[in-house]
N, C-alpha and C positions, 0 to 999 in steps of 0.2 A: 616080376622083375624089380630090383632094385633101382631107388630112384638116381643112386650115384649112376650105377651102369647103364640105364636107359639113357640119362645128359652127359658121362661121355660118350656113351654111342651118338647121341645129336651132333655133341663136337665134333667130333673125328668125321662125321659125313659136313659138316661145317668147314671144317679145315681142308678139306677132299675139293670140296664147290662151294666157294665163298656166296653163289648166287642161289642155292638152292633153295627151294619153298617148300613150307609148310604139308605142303600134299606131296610131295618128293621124299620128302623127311618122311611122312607118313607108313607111306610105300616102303619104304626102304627098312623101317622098324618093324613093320607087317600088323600098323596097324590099318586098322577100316577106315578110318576119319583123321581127317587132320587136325578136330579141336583134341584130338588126344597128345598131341606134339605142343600144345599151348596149355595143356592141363599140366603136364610136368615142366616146361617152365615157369609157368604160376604157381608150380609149388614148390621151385628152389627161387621165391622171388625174382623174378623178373620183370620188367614190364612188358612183357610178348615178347615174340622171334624176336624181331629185328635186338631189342635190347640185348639177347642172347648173344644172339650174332656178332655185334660189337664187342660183348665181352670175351668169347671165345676168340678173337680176332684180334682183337688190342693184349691176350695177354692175360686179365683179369680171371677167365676162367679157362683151369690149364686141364686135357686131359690127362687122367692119372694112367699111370699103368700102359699109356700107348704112345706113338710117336705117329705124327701124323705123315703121309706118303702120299707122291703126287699121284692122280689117276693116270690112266693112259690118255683118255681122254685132254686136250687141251681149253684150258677157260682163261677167261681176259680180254684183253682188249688186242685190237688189228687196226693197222694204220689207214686212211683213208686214202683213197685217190681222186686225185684234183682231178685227173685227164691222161691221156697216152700219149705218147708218141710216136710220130710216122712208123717206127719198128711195132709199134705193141705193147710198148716197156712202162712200166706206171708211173707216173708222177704225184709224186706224195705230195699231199695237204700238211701234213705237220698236225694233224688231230686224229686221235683214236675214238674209236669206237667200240663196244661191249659186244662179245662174239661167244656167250655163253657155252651154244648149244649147237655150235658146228664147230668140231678139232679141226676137219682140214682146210678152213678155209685163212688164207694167211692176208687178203684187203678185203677191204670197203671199197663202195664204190657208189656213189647217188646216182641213181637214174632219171634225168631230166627230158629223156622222149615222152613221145606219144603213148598211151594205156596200151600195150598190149600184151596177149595171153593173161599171167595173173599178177604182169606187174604194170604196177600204175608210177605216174610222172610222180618224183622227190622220193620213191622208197629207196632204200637202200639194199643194195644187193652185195652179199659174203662172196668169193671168188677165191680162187686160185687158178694157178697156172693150167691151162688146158693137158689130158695126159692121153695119149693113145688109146689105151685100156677102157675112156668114158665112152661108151656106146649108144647112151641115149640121157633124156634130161634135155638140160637151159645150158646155155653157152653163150659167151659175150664171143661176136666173130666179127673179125678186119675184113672189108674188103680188099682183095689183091692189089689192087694200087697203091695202096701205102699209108692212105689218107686213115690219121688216127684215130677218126671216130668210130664208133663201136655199136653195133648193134644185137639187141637179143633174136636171137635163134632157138629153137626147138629142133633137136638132133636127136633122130630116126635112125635105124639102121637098116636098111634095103639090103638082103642076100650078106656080105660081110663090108660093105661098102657104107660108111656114116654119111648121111645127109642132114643139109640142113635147111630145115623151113621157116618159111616167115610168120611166126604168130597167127595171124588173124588172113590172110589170104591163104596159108598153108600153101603156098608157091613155094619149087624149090628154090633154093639160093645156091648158085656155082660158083659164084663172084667173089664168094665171101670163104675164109679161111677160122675153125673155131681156134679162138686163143685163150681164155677167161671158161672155169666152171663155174656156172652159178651153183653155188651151195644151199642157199637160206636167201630170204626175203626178210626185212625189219620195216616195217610200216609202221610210221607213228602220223597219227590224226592233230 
């Protein structure tokens, strides 16, 4: 393969997913290793990916011969949630957050409880509006009174009827209403 067509095929998957990595890249050219994705930038001078990247990105290095096209997938960033309110409804922070590798999740959200199931207190949890159709998975769920605070559930499906448990007693929960899908988990140490 040519070294033109090999770096714009990098681009155009560059241009595709501004976040993609090296082993992504890899895969997707159908090589084995990902120093082979750093061999052909070091040999149209680059100083590695990320320099690529930049250039592909700012402009500098245009691909020939193709026009770049959004995936279906969505990538970027999703607004934060400060908190709820008595309805359910989010209350934005006014900062985003990087949502690479989940299209349907449209907030953020920090989770400041107690450890349970696999998420722990300060991770951040991807969400979207809860939909009918979700039959099992993470759920952020209101209790019926109104009270805005939100808690993670574990939603089971018994016969065609959804339930929802508590984490770490695995108690059912009736009290509570699922509103939030958890999509993705982002833990930073």
């Amino acid at each position: 393969m040519s070294r033109m067509r090999v770096l714009n095929q990098m681009a155009q998957f560059i241009l595709e997913d501004p976040y993609i990595t090296a082993k992504q890249l890899a895969k997707k050219l159908g090589y084995a290793e990902e120093k082979t994705v750093y061999y052909w930038v070091d040999k149209a001078s680059f100083r590695g990916l990320q320099s690529f990247k930049r250039a592909v990105l700012g402009g500098q290095f245009r691909v020939h011969g193709h026009v770049a096209k959004e995936t279906r997938g969505r990538y970027g960033r999703v607004p934060v949630i400060a908190g709820f309110r008595p309805g359910g409804e989010p209350i934005l922070f006014g900062e985003t957050v990087t949502a690479a590798e989940s299209p349907s999740a449209q907030w953020a959200w920090r989770y400041l409880g107690p450890p349970v199931g696999p998420f722990l207190t300060k991770d951040t949890l991807l969400i979207s509006p809860w939909t009918v159709e979700k039959s099992t998975g993470w759920c952020l769920a209101q209790a019926s009174t109104g009270d805005p605070s939100m808690a993670v559930r574990m939603v089971c499906q018994v016969d065609t009827v959804n339930c929802l448990l508590e984490p770490v007693s695995l108690a059912m929960d009736t009290a509570s209403q699922p509103r939030y899908t958890i999509h993705q988990l982002i833990r930073t140490f």
